[in-house]
N, C-alpha and C positions, 0 to 999 in steps of 0.2 A: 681405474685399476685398483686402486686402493681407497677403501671406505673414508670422508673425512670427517661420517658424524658420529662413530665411534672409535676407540680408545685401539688404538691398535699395535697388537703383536709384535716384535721380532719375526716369526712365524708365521706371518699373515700367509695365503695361501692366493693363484690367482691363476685363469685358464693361462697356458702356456703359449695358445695360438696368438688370443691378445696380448700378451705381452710382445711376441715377435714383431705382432704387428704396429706395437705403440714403438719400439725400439726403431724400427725402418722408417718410419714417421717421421721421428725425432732426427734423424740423421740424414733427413731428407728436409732439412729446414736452416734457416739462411737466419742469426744472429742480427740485430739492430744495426750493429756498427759496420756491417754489409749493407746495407738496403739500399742507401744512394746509391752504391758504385753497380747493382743489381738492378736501379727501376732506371737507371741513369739522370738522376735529382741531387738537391742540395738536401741537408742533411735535415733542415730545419721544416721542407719539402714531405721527406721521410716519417718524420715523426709527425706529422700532422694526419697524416695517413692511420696511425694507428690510433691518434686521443679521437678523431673522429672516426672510429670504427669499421675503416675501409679494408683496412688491413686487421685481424688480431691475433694477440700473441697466443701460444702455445700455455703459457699462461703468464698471467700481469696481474701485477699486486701481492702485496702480502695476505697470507690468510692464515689463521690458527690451524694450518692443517698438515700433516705432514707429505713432505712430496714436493711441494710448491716451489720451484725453486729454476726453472726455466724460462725465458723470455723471447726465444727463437718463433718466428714463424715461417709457419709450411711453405716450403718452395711451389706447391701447389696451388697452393690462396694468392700467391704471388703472380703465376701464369694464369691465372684466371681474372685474374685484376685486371693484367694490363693486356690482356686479350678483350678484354668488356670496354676498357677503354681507347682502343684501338677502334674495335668494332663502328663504335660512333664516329670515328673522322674519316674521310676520302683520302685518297693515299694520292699526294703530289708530288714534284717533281723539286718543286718550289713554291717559297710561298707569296703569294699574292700581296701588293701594298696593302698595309692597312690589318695585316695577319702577323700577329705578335705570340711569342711562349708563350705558357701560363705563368711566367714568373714577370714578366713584360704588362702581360694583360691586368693583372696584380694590382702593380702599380698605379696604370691607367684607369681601371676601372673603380679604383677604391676600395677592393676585397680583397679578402684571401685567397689564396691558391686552393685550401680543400674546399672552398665554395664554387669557385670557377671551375673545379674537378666536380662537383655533383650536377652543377648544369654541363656539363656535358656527358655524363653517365645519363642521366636523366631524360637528355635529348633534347635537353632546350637550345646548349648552341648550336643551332644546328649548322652554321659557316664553321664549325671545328674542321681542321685537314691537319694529314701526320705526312709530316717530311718524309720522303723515300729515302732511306739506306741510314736514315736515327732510329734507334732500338729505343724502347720504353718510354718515359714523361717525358722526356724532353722536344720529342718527335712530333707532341701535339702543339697548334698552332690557333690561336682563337682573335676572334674580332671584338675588341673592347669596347666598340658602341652598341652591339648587338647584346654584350655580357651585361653592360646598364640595365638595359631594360628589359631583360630577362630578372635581373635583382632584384628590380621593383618585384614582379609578377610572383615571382617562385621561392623567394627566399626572403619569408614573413621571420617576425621575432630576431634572437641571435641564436649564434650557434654554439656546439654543445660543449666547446671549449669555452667560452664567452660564461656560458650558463654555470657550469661547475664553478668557474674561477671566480664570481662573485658569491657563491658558496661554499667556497674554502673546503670543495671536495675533489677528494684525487679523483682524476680521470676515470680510473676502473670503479670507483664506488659511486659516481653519479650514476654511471650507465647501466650499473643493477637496479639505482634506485629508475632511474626511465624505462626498465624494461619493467617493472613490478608490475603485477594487474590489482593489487591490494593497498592501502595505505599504510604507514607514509610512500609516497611514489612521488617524484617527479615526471607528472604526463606531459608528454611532448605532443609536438603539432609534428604531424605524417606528413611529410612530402612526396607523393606517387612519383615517378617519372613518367611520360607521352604513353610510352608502351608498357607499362609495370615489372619492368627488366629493373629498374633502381627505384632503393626507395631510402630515404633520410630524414633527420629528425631537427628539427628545429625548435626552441623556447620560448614561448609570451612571457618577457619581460616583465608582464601583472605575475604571472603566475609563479616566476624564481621568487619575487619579491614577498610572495603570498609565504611561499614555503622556509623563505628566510625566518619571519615573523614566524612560525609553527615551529621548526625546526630550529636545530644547534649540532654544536660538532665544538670538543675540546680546544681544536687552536682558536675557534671561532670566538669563545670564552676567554681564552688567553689573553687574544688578542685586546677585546673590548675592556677589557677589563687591566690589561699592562702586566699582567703575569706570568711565567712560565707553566708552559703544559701540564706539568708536574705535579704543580700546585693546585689544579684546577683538579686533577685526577684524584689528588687524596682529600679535596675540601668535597669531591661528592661522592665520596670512598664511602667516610666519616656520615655524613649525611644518609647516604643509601637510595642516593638517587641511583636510576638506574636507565640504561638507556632504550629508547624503543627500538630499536636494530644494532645489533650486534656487531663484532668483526666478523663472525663466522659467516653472518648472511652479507654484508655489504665493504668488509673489509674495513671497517671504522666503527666508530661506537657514537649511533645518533640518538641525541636527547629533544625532548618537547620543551620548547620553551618556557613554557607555563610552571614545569618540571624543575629548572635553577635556581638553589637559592643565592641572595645576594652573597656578591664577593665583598660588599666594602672593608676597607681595612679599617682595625680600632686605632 
């Protein structure tokens, strides 16, 4: 609706239809601190939904742009979700020995929950069944021997919460850098699902490590070096380093390695 690569107006001007229609949208969408009590999950559940990209927001993250300032997602994304996720389990009456939550299976099986949610989007659980008369996550029911070695099979590298967070990037700016088709990118390893109804991304652990050594980010510098951010901001102010990605494109400001001068203190 509103340009964010130029300087914009008081006045800006903009079709009235679209705006109705971004307005009904926006009011047609269900705030974070809803989601549990919505998909029927724990909270920690919920949020893992959106750092892996199952869910996303209306918009996430800071950006130098004006406008940016909502976090709600579409009730629509939300019935589609857990309509796709439904879709994959046979619908019981009860569940079968040996048929645990995803929050049960978790546990047992040694994974996450948004892992055990993409093999079965995916269609590898295929013993997935959804309780009769439970609404949303909680109503799916999975076999933790079957989710093992399915792990093995389908679920190469780590995942792309795993991969940010030994890259000390916010969640929204890794995932512009994995969708990039240009360098710097973090490419990811594709996951098809049986039918190519899902598909999800996964990280070679060579290649976060590759991109650590290429790449930097300010706390990144902070850190290794025991400084505050601050500091690190006006020692390459001064200098005129500059970064190879911006906030505008990734929401942080990435520099090349190669690119820092030393911090030692005199």
């Amino acid at each position: 609706m509103v340009p964010v690569e130029d300087k914009v107006s008081g006045h800006h001007g903009f079709d009235a239809a679209a705006g109705r229609d971004v307005s009904l949208a926006v009011h047609r969408s269900i705030k974070p601190k809803s989601l549990p009590k919505v998909l029927n999950c724990t909270r920690p559940q919920a949020v893992q939904l959106g750092d892996e990209g199952l869910l996303d927001p209306i918009v996430d993250g800071p950006r130098d742009a004006v406008g940016r300032t909502r976090k709600a997602i579409y009730d629509r994304d939300i019935a589609r979700f857990l309509e796709r996720l439904h879709a994959r389990a046979r619908v019981v009456g009860e569940a079968p020995v040996g048929m645990v939550s995803i929050a049960k299976a978790a546990e047992k099986a040694k994974m996450t929950c948004i892992e055990i949610l993409h093999l079965v989007l995916g269609g590898f659980a295929q013993k997935a069944i959804r309780l009769d008369g439970i609404e949303g996550y909680d109503a799916i029911y999975v076999d933790p021997i079957e989710l093992r070695a399915q792990k093995a099979m389908h679920l190469p590298g780590m995942s792309a919460s795993d991969a940010f967070g030994k890259l000390k990037l916010p969640k929204p700016s890794g995932w512009d850098l994995a969708h990039r088709q240009a360098e710097p990118r973090l490419a990811p390893i594709i996951v098809e699902g049986m039918d190519g109804q899902h598909r999800f991304f996964r990280f070679d652990e060579k290649c976060v490590a590759f991109f650590a050594s290429k790449y930097t980010t300010e706390p990144r510098i902070a850190n290794s070096n025991e400084i505050e951010v601050k500091d690190v901001q006006a020692r390459l102010k001064r200098r005129g380093v500059r970064p190879v990605l911006g906030k505008i494109e990734i929401g942080i400001d990435l520099y090349r390695t190669a690119d820092i001068p030393s911090f030692e203190t005199s």
